[in-house]
C-alpha positions in Angstrom: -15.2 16.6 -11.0 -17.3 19.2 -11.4 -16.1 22.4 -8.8 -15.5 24.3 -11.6 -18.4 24.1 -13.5 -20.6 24.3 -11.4 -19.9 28.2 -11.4 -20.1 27.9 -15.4 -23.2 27.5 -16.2 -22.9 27.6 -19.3 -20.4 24.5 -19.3 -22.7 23.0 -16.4 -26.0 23.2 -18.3 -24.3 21.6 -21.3 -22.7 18.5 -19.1 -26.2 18.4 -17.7 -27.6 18.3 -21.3 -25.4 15.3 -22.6 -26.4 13.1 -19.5 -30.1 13.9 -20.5 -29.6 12.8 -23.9 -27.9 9.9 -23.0 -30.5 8.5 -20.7 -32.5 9.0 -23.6 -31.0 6.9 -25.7 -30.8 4.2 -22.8 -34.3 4.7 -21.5 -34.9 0.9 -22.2 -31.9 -0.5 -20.7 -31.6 -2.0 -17.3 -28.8 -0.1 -15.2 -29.5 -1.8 -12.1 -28.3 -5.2 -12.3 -25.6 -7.0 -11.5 -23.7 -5.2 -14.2 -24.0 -2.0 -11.3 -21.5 -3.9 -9.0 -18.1 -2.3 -9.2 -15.9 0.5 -8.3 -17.0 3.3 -10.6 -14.7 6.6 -10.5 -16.5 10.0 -10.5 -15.6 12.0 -13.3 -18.6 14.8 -12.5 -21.1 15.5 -10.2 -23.7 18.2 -9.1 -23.9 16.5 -5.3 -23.0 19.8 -3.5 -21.2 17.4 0.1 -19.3 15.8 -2.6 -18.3 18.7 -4.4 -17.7 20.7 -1.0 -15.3 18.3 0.4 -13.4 18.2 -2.6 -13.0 21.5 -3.1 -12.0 22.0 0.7 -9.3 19.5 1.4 -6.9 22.5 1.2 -7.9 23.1 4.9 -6.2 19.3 5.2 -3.1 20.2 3.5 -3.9 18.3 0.3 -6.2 17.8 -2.3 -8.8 15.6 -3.2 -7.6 12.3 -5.0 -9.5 9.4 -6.2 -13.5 10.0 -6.2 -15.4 6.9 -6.2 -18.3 4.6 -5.7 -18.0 1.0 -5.0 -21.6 -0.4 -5.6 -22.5 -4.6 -4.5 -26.3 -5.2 -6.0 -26.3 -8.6 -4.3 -25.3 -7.2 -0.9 -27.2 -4.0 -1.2 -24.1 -1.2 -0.5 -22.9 1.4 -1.6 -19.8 2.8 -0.7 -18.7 6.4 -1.5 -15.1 7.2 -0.8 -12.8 10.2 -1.2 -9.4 10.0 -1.0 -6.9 12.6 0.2 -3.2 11.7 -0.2 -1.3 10.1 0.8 -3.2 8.8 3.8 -6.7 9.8 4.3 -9.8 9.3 3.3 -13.2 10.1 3.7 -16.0 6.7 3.9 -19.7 7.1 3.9 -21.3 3.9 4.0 -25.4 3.7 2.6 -27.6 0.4 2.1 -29.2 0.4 -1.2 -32.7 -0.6 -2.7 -33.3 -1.5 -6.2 -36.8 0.5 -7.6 -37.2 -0.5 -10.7 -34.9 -1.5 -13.5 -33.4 1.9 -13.8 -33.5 3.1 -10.2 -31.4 2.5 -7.3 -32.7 3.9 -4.0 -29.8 4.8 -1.2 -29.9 5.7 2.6 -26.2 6.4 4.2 -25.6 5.0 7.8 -22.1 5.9 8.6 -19.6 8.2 7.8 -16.3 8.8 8.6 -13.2 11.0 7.7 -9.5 9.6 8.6 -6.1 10.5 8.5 -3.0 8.8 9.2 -3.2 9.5 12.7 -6.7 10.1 13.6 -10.3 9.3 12.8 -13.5 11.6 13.6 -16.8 9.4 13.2 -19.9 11.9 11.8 -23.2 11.3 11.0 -24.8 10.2 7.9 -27.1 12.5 7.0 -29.1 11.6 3.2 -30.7 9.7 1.1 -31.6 9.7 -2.5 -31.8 8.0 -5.8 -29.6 7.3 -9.2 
C-alpha cells in the first residue's frame, strides 16, 4: 500500500510518475460524479496517517487488513476505514465538497479506532483534496 516504497524512491517516484500520466490522459474527464460513490480499496498511497497506522498495527498484535474508502456524492461522505483482523478497525468519518468536475474537497469530523472489546474516540484532525 505503499510502506515500502515510500523508502524507495526510486520505485516511489515512478508510482508517482504513472499516476501523473494518467491524469493526463483523463484531464477532460469528470471524476467527481456519481460514478465516485462506492467502496474503493487502496492499493497505494503517499498519505503519511494512513501509511503510519498501517505500518504500526504490529503494536496491536496484527496487521493491517482491508484499506478503503467508501465515497456517497449525493450525501456528501467519505469514509476511510482500516481494518485490523479479525476485529478491529479504525473509522474516520469526513463531509465532502465537490470543486469542480475533477476535485473533491474533504474535512474529517470523527475518528475512531475499535477493538473487540474496546473503543478509544480521537479527534479528526485534516482536510484536503483528491
Amino acid at each position: 500500500r505503499g510502506v515500502r516504497t515510500q523508502k524507495d524512491a526510486t520505485k516511489r517516484d515512478a508510482i508517482v510518475d504513472a499516476i501523473e500520466s494518467m491524469a493526463v490522459i483523463g484531464r477532460s474527464s469528470i471524476t467527481t460524479g456519481e460514478s465516485l460513490s462506492s467502496t474503493w480499496r487502496l492499493l497505494w498511497t503517499t498519505e503519511q496517517e494512513q501509511l503510519f497506522i498501517i505500518e504500526k498495527a504490529g503494536l496491536f498484535g496484527t496487521t493491517a487488513g482491508d484499506v478503503l474508502q467508501v465515497i456517497d456524492v449525493n450525501k456528501r461522505i467519505l469514509n476511510n476505514v482500516i481494518t485490523f483482523p479479525p476485529d478491529g478497525v479504525f473509522f474516520v468519518r469526513s463531509d465532502i465538497e465537490i470543486a469542480s468536475p475533477q476535485r473533491v474537497n474533504f474535512r474529517f469530523n470523527s475518528a475512531v479506532l475499535r477493538a473487540k472489546n474496546w473503543e478509544i474516540p480521537l479527534p479528526p484532525f485534516g482536510k484536503g483534496w483528491f
